[in-house]
C-alpha positions as CSV (number, residue, x, y, z in Angstrom):
1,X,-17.0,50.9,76.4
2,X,-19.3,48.0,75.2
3,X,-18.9,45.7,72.4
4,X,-20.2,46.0,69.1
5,X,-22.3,42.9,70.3
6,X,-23.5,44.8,73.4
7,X,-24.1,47.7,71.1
8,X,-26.7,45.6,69.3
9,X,-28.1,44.2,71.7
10,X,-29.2,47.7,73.4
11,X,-30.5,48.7,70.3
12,X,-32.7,45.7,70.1
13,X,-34.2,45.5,73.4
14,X,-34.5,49.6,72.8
15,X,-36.6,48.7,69.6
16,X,-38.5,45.9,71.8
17,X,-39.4,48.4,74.6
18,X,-40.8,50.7,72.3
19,X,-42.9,48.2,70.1
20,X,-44.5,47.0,73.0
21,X,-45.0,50.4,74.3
22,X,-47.3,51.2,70.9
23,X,-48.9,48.2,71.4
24,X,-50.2,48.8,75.3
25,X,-50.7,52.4,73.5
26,X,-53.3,50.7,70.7
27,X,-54.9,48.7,74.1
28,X,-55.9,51.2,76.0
29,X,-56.9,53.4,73.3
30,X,-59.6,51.0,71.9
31,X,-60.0,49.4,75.6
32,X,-63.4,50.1,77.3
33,X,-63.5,49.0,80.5
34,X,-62.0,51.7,82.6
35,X,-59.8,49.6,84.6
36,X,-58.0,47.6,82.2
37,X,-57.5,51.0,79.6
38,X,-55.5,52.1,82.8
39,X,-53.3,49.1,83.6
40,X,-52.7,48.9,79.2
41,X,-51.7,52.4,79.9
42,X,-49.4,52.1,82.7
43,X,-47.9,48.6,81.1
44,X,-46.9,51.2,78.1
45,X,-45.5,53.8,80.0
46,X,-43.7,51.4,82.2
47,X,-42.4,49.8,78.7
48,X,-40.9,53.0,77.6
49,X,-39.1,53.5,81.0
50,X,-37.5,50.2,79.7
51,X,-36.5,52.0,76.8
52,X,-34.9,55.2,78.1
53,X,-32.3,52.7,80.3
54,X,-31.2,51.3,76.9
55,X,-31.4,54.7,75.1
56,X,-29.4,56.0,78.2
57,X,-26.6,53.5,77.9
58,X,-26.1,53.6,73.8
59,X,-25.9,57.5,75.0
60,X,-23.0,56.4,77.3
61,X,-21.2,54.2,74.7
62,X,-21.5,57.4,72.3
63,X,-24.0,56.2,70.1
64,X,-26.5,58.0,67.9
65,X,-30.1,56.9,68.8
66,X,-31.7,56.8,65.5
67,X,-35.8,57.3,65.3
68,X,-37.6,54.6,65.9
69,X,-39.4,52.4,63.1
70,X,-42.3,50.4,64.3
71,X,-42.1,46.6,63.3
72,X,-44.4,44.9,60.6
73,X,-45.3,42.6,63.8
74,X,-45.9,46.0,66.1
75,X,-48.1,47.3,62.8
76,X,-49.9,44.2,62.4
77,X,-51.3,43.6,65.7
78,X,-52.2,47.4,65.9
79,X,-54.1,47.0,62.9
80,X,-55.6,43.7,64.3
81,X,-56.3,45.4,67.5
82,X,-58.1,48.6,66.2
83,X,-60.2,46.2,63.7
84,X,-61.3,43.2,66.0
85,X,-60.6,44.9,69.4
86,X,-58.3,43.5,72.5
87,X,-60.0,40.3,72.9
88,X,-58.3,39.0,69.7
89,X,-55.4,40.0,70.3
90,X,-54.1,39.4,74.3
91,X,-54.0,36.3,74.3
92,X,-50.7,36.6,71.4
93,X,-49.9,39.6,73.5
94,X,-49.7,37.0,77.0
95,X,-48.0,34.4,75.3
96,X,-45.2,36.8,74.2
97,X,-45.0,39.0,77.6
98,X,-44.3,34.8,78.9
99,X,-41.7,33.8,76.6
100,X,-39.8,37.4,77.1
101,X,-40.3,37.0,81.2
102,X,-36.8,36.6,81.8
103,X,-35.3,38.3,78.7
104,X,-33.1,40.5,81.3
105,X,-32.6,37.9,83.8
106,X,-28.7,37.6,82.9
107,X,-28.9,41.2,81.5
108,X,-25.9,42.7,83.7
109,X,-27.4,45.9,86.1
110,X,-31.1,45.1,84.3
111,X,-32.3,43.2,87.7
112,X,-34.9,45.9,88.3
113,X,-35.8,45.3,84.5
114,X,-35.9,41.5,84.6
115,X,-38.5,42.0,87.7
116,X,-40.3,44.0,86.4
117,X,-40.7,42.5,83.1
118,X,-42.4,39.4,85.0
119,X,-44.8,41.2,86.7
120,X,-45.8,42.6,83.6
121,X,-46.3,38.6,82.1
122,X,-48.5,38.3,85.4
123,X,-50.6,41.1,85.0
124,X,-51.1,40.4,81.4
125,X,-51.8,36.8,82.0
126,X,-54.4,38.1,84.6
127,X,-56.0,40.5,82.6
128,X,-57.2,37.1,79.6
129,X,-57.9,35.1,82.2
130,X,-60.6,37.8,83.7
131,X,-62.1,38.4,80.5
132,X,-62.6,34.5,80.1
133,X,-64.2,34.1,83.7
134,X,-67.6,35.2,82.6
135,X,-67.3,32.3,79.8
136,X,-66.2,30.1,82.4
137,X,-67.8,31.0,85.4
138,X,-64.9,31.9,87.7
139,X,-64.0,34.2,90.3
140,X,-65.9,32.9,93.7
141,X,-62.8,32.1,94.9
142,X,-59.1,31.0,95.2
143,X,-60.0,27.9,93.3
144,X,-62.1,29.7,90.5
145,X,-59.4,32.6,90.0
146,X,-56.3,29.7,89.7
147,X,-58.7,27.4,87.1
148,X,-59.3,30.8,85.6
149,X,-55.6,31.6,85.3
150,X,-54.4,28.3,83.9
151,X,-57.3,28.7,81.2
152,X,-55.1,31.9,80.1
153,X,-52.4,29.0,78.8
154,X,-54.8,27.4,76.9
155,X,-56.0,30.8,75.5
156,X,-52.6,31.8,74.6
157,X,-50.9,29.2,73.2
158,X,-53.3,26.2,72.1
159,X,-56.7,27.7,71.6
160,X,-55.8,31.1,69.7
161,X,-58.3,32.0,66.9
162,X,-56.3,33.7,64.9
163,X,-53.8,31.5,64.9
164,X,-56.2,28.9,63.8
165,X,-57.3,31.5,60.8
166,X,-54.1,31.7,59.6
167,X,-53.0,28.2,59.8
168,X,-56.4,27.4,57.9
169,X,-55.7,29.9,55.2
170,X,-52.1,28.6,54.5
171,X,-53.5,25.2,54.0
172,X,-55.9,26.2,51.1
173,X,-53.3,28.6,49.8
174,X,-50.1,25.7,49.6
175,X,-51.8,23.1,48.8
176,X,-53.6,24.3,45.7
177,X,-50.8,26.1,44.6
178,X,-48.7,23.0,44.3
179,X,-52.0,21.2,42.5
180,X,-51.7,23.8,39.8
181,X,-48.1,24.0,39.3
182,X,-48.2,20.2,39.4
183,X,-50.5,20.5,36.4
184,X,-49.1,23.8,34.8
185,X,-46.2,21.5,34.8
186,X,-47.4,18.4,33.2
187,X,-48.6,20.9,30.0
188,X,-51.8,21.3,30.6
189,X,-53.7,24.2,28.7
190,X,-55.2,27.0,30.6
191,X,-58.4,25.9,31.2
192,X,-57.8,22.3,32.0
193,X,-55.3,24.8,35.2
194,X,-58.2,26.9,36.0
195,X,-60.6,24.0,36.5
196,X,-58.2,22.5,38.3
197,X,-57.6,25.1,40.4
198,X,-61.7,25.8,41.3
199,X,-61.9,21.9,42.2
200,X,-59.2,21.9,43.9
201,X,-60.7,25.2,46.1
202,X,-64.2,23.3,46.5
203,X,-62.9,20.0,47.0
204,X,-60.3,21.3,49.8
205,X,-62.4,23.5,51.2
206,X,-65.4,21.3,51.8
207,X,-63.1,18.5,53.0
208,X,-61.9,20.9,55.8
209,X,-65.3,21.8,56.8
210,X,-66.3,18.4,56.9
211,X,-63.0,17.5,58.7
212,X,-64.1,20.3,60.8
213,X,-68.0,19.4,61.1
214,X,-67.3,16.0,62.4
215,X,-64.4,16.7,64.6
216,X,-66.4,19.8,66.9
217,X,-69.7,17.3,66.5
218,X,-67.6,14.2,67.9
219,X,-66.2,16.8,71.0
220,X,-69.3,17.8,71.9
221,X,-71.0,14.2,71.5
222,X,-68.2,13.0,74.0
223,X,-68.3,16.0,76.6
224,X,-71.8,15.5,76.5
225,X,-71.2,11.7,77.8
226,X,-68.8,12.9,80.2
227,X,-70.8,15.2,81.5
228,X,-73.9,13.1,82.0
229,X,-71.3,10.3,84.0
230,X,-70.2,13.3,86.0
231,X,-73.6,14.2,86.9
232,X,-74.3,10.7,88.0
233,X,-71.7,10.3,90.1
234,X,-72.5,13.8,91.7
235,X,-75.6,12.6,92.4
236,X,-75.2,9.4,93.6
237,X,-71.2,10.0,95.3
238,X,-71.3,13.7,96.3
239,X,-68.9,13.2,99.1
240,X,-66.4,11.5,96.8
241,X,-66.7,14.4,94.4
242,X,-66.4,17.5,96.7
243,X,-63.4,15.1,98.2
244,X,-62.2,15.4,94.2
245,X,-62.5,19.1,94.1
246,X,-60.6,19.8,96.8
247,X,-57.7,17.4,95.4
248,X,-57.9,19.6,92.2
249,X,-57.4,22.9,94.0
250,X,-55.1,21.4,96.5
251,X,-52.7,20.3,93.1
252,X,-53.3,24.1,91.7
253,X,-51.3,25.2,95.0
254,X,-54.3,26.3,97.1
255,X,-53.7,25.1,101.4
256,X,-55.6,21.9,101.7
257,X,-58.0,23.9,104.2
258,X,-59.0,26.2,102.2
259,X,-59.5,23.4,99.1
260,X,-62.0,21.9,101.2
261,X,-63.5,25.0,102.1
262,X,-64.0,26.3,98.4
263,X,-65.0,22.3,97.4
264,X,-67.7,22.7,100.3
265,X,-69.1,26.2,99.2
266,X,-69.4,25.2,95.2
267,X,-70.9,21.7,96.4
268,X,-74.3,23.5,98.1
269,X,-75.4,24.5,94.4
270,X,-75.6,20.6,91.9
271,X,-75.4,22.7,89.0
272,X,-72.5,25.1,90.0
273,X,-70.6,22.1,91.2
274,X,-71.5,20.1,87.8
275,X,-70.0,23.2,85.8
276,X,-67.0,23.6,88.2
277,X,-65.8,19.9,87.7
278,X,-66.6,20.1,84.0
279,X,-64.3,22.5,83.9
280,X,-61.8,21.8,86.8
281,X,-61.7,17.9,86.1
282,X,-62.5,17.0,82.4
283,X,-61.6,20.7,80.9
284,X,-64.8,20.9,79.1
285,X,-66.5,24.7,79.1
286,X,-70.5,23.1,79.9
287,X,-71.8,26.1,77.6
288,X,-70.2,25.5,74.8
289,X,-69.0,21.9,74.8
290,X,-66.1,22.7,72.4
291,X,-67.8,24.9,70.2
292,X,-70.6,25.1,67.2
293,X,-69.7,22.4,64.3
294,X,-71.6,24.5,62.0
295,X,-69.6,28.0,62.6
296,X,-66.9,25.8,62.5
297,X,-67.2,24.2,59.5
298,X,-67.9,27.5,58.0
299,X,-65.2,29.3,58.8
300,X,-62.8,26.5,57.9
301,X,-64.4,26.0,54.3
302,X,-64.3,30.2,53.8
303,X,-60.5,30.2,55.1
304,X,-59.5,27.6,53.1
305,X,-61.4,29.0,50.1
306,X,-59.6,32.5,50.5
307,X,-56.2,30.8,50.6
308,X,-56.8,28.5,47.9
309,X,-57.8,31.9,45.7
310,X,-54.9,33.3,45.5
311,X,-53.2,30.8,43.3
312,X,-56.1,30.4,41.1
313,X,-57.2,34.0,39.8
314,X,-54.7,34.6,37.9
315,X,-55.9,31.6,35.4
316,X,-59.2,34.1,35.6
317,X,-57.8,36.6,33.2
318,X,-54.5,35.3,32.0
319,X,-53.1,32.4,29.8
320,X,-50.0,30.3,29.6
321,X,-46.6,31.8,31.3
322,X,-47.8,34.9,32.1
323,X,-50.9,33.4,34.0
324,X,-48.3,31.0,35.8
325,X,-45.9,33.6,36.2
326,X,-48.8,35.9,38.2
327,X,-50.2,32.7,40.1
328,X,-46.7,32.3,41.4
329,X,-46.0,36.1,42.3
330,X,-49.7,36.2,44.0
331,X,-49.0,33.0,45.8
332,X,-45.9,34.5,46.9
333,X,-47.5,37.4,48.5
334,X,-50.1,35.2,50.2
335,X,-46.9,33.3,51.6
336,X,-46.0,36.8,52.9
337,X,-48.9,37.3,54.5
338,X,-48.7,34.3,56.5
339,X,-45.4,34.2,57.4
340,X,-45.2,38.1,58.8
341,X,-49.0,36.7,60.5
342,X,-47.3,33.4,61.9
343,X,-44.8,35.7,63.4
344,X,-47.2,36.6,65.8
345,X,-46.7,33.4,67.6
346,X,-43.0,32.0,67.0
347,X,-41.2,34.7,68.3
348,X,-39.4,35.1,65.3
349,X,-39.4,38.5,63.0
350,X,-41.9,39.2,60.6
351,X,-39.1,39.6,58.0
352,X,-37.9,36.3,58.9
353,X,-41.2,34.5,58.9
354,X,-42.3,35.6,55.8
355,X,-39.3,34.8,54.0
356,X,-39.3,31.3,55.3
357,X,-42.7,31.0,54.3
358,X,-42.2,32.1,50.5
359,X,-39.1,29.4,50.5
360,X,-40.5,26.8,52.1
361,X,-43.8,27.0,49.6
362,X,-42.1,28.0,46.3
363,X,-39.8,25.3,46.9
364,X,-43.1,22.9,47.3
365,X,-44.7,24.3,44.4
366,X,-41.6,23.5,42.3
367,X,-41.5,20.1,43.4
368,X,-44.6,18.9,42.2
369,X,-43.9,21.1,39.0
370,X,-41.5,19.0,38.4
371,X,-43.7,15.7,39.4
372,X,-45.7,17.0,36.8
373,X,-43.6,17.3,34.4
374,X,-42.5,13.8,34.8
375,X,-45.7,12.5,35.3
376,X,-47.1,14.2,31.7
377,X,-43.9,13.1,30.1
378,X,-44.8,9.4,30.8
379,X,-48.5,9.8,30.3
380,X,-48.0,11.1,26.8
């Protein structure tokens, strides 16, 4: 018989296997290419195998397999999938097919599992690298589809809009709900809050989207330099450069004869071979050099705008403690919403991350209440 920690343990990876099962479901249901709404289909049915091994052996240890109750997590990126489609969405899906690769590896009579769990990781991983080829111009060979591959990392982990969104959103929403408690604190009437609280919104929110503005405008000003030396020395040094090229491949893994045959065959076109060691050497994308400072800048001063909102509106139609009172209780919800959202990418629960979230930003907010209260004290 197992243990009562066993015992768990099947019933999480059952709960697991079955998540992930909806969410290949949601894929391929909103998936149009024909060829990936197949492999999203197979990766679910594959997942809920998974889950009749661990169903089987609570079965064996005599335990009652109770229905299954999709996660907040599972709902959310459903509902993020069936809104914004797959493209959003993979790359969080990748990143967490990677960090659960090996989840079975020491998982006693789960070796088939374990396998096949990685070769799901691959597949996904291969699946957001092919959509990013077109952006990047990949796939004319062994060298293209390995650049193209490693870009999936980037994709996954460091470039990911949404977590960008979110992370811009929470900004807006913590820090102006610690400027108003700060001043709630310090006595301040329920105007001198509100107007507080709407400077605070434009004054953060502009700052981030000229924070923004300047930082995409200073990236592209730079890959444009880099570029233009790159282009130079293709022109002047092309032997040096397709010598280069075939270095980079040769370090992705690629046989050094093959390297140099790849290096060779982008070097016949100036501008393919510009693009490839754009890409391959100084990791810039030549078609959009890091992006438009103006979308940018936009989006950052709307995100922080929406964040910083939901400590504010209460002041809208509400006075004294009860106003505070709501601006706390909506700010704790907005907490909510980021934390289950930042669960997307730490692994953790949604439960988990939301309640860390709401601590972690009441606890702020109280601080500076208190700062405020000192601070008034004094003034006065």
């Amino acid at each position: 018989m197992a243990t009562a920690q066993e015992i768990k343990r099947f019933r999480r990876n059952l709960a697991d296997e079955l998540d992930s099962a909806a969410v290949y479901d949601t894929l391929s249901a909103v998936e149009r290419d024909d060829e990936r709404r197949r492999i999203f289909a197979e990766l679910a049915a594959s997942e809920r195998e998974h889950a009749s091994v661990w169903r089987e052996k609570l079965a064996a240890n005599g335990v009652a397999v109770r229905p299954h109750r999709r996660s907040a997590k599972t709902h959310l990126l459903q509902t993020l999938t069936r809104t914004f489609g797959p493209s959003l969405v993979l790359p969080t899906v990748a990143a967490a097919e990677y960090a659960d690769r090996d989840r079975y590896a020491r998982e006693p009579g789960a070796e088939r599992l374990s396998a096949q769990e990685q070769q799901h990781a691959a597949i996904v991983q291969a699946i957001v690298a092919k959509k990013r080829e077109p952006e990047h111009g990949h796939g004319n060979g062994n060298g293209e589809v390995t650049g193209a591959t490693e870009s999936w990392h980037k994709g996954a982990t460091a470039g990911n809009d949404l977590r960008a969104a979110v992370l811009g959103a929470n900004d807006g929403l913590v820090s102006n709900f610690c400027l108003i408690m700060g001043v709630a604190g310090a006595g301040s009437v329920n105007r001198t809050i509100l107007l507080t609280g709407l400077a605070g919104l434009v004054a953060g929110a502009c700052s981030m989207a000229l924070g923004e503005w300047l930082s995409v405008t200073n990236a592209r000003e730079l890959a444009r330099t880099q570029i233009a030396k790159e282009a130079d020395e293709l022109e002047h040094t092309p032997d040096a450069e397709r010598h280069e090229l075939a270095l980079i491949y040769q370090a992705k893994g690629i046989d050094p004869e093959e390297a140099h045959r790849v290096a060779a065959q982008i070097m016949r076109n100036k501008d393919e071979a510009l693009n490839t060691l754009a890409r391959e050497e100084l990791g810039i994308d030549p078609k959009e050099l890091g992006g438009n400072p103006w979308t940018a800048a936009a989006v950052s001063f709307g995100l922080f705008a929406i964040g910083a909102a939901f400590p504010t509106a209460p002041f809208l139609w509400a006075h004294g403690v009860p106003a505070i009172a709501q601006s706390v209780a909506l700010s704790a919800c907005g907490l909510a919403l980021v934390g289950v959202f930042t669960s997307l990418f730490n692994g953790r629960s949604a439960t988990f991350s939301a309640f860390r979230q709401i601590v972690i930003g009441l606890a702020a907010a109280a601080f500076t209440a208190g700062a405020g209260r000192l601070l008034g004290v004094s003034i006065s």
